[in-house]
Legacy VTK file of the C-alpha trace (Angstrom):
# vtk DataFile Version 3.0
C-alpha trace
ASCII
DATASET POLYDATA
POINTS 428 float
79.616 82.687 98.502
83.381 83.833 98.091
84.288 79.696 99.103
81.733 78.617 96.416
83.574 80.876 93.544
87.131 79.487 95.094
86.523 75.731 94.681
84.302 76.445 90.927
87.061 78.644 89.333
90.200 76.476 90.436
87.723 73.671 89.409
87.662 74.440 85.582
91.265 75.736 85.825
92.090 71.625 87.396
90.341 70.394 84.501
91.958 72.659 81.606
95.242 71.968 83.581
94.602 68.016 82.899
94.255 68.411 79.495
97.467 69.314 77.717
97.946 70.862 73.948
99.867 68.171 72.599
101.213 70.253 70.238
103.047 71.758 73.402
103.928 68.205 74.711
106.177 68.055 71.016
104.545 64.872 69.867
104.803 65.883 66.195
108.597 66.871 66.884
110.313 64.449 65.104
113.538 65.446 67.253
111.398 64.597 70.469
110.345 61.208 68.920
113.819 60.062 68.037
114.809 61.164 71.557
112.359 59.259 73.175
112.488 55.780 71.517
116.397 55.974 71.615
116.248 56.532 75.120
113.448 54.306 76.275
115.801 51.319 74.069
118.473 52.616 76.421
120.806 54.374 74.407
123.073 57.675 75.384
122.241 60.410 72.719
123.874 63.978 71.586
122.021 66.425 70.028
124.524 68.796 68.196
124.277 72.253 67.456
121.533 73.165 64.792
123.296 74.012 61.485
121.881 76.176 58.632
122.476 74.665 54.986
122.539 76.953 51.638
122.517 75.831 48.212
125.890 75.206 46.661
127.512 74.700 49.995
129.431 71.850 52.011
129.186 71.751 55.718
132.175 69.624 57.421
130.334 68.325 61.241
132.788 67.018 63.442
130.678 64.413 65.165
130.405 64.765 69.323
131.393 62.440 71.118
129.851 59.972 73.544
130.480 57.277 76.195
131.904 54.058 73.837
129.169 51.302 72.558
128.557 48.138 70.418
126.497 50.416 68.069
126.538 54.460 66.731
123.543 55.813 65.163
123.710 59.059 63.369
120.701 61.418 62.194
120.634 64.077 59.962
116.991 65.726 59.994
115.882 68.634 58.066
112.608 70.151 56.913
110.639 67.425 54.914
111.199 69.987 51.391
114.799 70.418 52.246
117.072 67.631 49.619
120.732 67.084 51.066
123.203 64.718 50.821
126.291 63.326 53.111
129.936 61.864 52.702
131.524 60.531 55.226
135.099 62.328 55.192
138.248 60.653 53.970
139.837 58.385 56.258
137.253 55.961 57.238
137.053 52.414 55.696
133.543 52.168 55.357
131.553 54.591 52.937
134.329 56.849 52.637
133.712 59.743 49.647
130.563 57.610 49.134
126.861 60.157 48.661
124.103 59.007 50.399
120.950 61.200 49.617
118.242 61.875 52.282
115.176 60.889 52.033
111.690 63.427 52.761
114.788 65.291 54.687
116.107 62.919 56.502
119.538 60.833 56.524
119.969 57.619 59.172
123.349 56.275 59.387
124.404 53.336 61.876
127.674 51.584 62.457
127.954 48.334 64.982
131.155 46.845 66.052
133.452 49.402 64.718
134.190 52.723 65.474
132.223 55.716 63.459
134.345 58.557 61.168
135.137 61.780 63.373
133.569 63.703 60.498
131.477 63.977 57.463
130.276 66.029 54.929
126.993 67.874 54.724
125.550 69.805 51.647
122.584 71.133 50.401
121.003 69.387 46.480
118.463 71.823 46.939
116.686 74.542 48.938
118.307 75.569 52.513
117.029 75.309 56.124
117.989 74.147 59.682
119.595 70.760 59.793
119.693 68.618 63.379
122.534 66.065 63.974
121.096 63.392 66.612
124.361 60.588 67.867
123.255 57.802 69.325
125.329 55.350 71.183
123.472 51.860 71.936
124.635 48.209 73.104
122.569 47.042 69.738
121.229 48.489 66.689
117.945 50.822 67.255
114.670 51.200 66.021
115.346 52.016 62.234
114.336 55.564 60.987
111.372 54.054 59.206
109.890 53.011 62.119
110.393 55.822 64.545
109.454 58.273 61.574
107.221 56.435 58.898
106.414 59.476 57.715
110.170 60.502 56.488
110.501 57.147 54.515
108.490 56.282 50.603
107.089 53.701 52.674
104.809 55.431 54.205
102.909 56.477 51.345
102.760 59.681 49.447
103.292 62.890 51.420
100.930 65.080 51.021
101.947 68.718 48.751
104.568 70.712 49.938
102.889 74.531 50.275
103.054 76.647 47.717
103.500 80.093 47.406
101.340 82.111 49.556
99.693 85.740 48.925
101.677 88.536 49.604
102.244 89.366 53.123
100.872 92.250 55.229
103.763 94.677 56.017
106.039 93.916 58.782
105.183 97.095 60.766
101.345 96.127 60.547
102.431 91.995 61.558
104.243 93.507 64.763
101.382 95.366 65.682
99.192 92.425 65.889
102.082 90.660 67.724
102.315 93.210 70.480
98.302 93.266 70.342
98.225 90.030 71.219
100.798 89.755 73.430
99.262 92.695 75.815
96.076 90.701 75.980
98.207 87.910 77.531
99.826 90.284 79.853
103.223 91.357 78.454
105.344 93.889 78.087
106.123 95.016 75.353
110.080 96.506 74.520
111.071 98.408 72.035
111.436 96.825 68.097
114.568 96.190 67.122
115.823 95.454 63.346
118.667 92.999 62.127
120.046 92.885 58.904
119.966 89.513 56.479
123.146 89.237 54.626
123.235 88.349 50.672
122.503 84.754 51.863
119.510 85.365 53.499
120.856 84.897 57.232
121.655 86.931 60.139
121.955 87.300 63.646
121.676 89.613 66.387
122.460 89.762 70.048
120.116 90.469 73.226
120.466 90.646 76.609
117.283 89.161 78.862
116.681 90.204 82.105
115.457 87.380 84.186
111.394 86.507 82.889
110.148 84.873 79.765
110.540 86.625 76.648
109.187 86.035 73.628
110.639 87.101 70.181
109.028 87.377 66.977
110.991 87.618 64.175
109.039 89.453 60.959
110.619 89.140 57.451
109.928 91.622 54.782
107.815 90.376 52.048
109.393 90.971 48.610
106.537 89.939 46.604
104.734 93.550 48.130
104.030 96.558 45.123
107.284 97.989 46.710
109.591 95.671 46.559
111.577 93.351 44.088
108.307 91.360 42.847
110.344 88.001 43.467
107.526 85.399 44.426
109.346 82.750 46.119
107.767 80.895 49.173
109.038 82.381 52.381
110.336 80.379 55.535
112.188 82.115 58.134
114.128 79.886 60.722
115.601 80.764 63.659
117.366 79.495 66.908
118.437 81.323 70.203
121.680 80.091 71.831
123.319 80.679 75.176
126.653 82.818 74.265
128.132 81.557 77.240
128.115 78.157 76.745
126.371 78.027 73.030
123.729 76.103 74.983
120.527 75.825 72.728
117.771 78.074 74.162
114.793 77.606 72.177
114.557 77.102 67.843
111.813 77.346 65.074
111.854 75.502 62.073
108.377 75.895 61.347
107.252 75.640 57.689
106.320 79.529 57.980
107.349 83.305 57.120
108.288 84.692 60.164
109.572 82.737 63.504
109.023 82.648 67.013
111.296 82.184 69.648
110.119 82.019 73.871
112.596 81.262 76.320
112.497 82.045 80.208
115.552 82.839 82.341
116.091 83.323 86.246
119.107 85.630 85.521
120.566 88.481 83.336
121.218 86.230 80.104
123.322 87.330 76.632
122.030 85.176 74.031
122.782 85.063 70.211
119.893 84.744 67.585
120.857 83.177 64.312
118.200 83.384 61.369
118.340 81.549 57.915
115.472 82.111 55.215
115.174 86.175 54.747
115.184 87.432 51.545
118.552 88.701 50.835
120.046 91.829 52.354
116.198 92.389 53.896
115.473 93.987 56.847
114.492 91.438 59.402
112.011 93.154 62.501
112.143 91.879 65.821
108.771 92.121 68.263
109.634 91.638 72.094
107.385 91.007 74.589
108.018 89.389 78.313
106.674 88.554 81.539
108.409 89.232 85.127
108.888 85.895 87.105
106.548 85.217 89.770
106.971 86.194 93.155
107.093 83.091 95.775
109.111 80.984 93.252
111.154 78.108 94.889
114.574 80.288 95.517
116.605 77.589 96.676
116.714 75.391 93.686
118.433 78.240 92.023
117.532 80.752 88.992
117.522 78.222 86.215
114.791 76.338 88.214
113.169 79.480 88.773
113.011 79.606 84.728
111.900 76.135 84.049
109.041 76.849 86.739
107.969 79.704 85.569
107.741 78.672 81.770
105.481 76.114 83.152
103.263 78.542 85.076
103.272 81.043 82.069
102.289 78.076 79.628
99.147 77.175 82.084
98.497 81.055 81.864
99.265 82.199 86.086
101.233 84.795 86.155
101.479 85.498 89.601
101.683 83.522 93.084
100.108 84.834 96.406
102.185 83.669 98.737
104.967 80.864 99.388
104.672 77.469 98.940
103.975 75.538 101.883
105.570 72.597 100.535
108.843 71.946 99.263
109.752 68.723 98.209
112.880 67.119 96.047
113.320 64.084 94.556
114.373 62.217 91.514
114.215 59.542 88.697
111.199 57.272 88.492
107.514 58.366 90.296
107.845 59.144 93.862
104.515 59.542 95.851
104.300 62.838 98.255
101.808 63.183 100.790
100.922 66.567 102.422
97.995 68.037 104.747
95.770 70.686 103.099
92.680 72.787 104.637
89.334 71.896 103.893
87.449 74.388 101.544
90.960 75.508 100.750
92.124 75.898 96.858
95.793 74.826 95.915
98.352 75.019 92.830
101.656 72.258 92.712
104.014 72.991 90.518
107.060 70.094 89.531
110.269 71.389 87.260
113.389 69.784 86.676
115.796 71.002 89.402
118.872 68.960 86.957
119.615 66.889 84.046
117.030 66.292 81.743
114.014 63.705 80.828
112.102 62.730 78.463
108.785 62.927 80.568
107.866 64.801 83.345
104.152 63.885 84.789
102.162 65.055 87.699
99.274 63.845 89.421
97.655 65.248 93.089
94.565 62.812 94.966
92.416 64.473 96.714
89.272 62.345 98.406
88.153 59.899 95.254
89.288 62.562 92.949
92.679 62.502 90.672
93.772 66.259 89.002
96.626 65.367 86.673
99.147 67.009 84.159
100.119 63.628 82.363
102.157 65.224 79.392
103.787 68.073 80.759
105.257 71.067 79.224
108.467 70.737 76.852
109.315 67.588 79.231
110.604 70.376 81.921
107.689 70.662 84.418
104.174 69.876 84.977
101.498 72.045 87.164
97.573 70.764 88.412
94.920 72.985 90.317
92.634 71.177 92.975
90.744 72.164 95.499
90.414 69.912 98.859
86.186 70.046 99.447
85.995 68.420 102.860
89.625 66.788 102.783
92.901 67.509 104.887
94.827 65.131 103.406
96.325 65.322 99.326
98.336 62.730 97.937
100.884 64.166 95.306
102.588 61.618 92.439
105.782 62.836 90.577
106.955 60.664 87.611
109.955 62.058 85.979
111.415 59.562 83.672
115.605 60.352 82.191
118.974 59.251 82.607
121.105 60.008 85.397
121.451 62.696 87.032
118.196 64.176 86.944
116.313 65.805 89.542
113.160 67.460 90.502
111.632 69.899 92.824
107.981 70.217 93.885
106.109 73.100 94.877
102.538 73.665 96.431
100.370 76.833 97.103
97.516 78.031 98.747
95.611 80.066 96.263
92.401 81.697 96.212
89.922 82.685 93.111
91.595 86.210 92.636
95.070 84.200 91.355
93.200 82.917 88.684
90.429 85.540 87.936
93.727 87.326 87.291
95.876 85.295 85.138
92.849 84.501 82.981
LINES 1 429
428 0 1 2 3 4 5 6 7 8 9 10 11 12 13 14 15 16 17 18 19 20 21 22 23 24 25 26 27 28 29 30 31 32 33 34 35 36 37 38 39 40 41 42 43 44 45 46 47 48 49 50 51 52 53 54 55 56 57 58 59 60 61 62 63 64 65 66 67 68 69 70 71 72 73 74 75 76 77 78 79 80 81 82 83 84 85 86 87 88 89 90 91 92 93 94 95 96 97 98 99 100 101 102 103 104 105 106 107 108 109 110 111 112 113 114 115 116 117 118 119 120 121 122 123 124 125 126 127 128 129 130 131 132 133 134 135 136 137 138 139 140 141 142 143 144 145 146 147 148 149 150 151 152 153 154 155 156 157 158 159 160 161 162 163 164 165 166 167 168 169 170 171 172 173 174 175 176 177 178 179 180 181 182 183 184 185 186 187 188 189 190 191 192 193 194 195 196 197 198 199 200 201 202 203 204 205 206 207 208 209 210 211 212 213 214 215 216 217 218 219 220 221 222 223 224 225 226 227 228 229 230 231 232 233 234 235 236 237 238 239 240 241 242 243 244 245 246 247 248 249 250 251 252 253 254 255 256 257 258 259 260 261 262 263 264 265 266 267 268 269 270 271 272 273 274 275 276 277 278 279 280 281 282 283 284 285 286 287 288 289 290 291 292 293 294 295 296 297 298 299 300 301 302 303 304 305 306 307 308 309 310 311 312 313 314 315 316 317 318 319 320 321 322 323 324 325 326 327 328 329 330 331 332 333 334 335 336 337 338 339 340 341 342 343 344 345 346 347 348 349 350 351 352 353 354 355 356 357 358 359 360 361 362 363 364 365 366 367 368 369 370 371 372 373 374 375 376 377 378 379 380 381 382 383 384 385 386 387 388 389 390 391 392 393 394 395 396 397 398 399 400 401 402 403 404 405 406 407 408 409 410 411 412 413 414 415 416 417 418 419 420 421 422 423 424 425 426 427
């Protein structure tokens, strides 16, 4: 009886495994969709730093740089309501001084057969948000913006109504009650609130330190449209990003059209990191809900902690929080889809796990064969890992298929477990 609740629970968890939230596989990111046509037309791309823009004020970006080319593509992308312009700085033949507007937030600019400016000039015609810089570098020109992103161009038809201004929020104390509510139910812990200060600009930061786990934080403006406030009734939209301070590596962002902002990150070590927020309303109170998970015991120690991250952000997304025992395979590999073979029990139950071990890709896929069956995780989870559930029936043989598709160097390590029903009765 305790067989026949093994192979029908890790049954249903296979088949929720195989079919992803595509929200979470970022196909409405525009960021992700420039990334991946650019790269699949072969070009070498930079994403910059995010960089907030207020009204009234000019932003000088020093573009990175990148291996030499025939062509340079630049992107400026901002919120769809956000209206900026840019000048490329003095000093460069072409365009120089010259204002070229974006367009449903958005600014494409592409040089062939010459070298591009070192730096232009970024300012805000109206509102203020999160701008991305994208460089491309390419042996020809690429895909134009209006094709990658129809919807950013008048081409495309009207867009639909920006939102307007929503009822007063709940307070923030009652919001981060929810939060944490929800957050236990999913198996957190919760930490203590914190607070951070917006300035007279509407933007802050704050600092934290993360012991290694995933951590979530949930960043909770205070509504001045409430009885006790100011009465101003403008539409709220808090932004926020989380960076590395060691190496200012971008951690995790949210530019979300919404009030407050949400931030999840996992790390395999103690890790400082620096919050920046743009979008409070000035010289508010901004409060910060934190809630985390532990890693999971058995994870793949020789890949190293930031593997041990990336894994465990995969496991957390397809909700198992724990691991019974270690993996009896191991297996590392890289670019392209490499097949990987490996003996199982019969009536036994099993969990594989792939994350990027190095380098990054734009899509990481994984598929186990098992009799005439096929379990598969075909999108992935941020393009860092993929995980599938099976069970073998009669079967001592599984076939395992790892695609992971990016430039060089990239790498990836495979991981599979014998579980039983209790793992997932209790990650549920």
């Amino acid at each position: 009886m305790r067989l026949r609740r093994a192979v029908v629970a890790a049954a249903v968890v296979a088949a929720a495994l195989g079919t992803v939230d595509e929200a979470g596989a970022g196909l409405d990111d525009p960021v992700g969709r420039l990334l991946r046509t650019w790269r699949t037309s072969g070009a070498s791309v930079v994403v910059d730093r995010t960089r907030f823009l207020f009204e009234d004020e000019t932003t000088a970006v020093t573009l990175p740089t990148s291996p030499p080319a025939q062509c340079t593509t630049v992107v400026f992308l901002g919120a769809r309501g956000l209206g900026f312009h840019v000048r490329v700085a003095e000093g460069h033949d072409d365009g120089a001084g010259k204002k070229i507007p974006s367009e449903a937030g958005a600014v494409s600019l592409q040089w062939c057969g010459e070298e591009p400016p070192r730096r232009v000039l970024l300012a805000s015609d109206s509102g203020r948000g999160a701008v991305e810089t994208l460089v491309a570098r390419s042996a020809g020109p690429l895909p134009p913006l209006r094709v990658v992103l129809p919807e950013r161009t008048s081409g495309a038809g009207n867009p639909g109504p920006e939102p307007g201004t929503l009822e007063a929020l709940s307070s923030a104390q009652s919001r981060a009650e929810i939060a944490e509510g929800r957050a236990r139910l999913d198996g957190a812990f919760i930490d203590a609130r914190a607070t951070w200060q917006a300035g007279a600009d509407g933007a802050g930061a704050g600092h934290e330190t993360l012991e290694p786990g995933c951590h979530r934080l949930r960043l909770l403006v205070t509504d001045p449209r409430s009885p006790r406030a100011s009465g101003r009734r403008a539409r709220l939209d808090l932004d926020a990003e989380m960076r590395d301070e060691a190496d200012d590596r971008l951690l995790a962002r949210d530019r979300s059209d919404a009030p407050d902002a949400e931030l999840g990150v996992c790390v395999g070590e103690p890790t400082r990191v620096e919050v920046v927020f743009v979008g409070s309303p000035p010289g508010a109170p901004v409060l910060v809900v934190r809630s985390s998970w532990s890693l999971p015991h058995y994870l793949p120690s020789l890949w190293g902690p930031e593997t041990d991250a990336r894994m465990a952000r995969v496991l957390l997304a397809r909700h198992v929080r724990w691991l019974p025992r270690p993996p009896f395979v191991l297996v590392q590999g890289g670019s392209g889809g490499t097949p990987v073979p490996f003996s199982i029990e019969p009536g036994g139950c099993y969990l594989a796990a792939v994350s990027l071990v190095q380098g990054s890709a734009r899509a990481v896929a994984l598929r186990v064969h098992v009799g005439g069956e096929d379990v598969f995780d075909d999108r992935g989870i941020d393009e860092i890992g993929a995980a599938v559930a099976f069970c073998a029936g009669e079967h001592d043989r599984a076939l395992a298929h790892v695609e992971v598709h990016g430039a060089p160097p990239v790498g990836w390590g495979l991981a599979v477990y014998r579980i039983d029903d209790d793992v997932w009765e209790g990650s549920r």
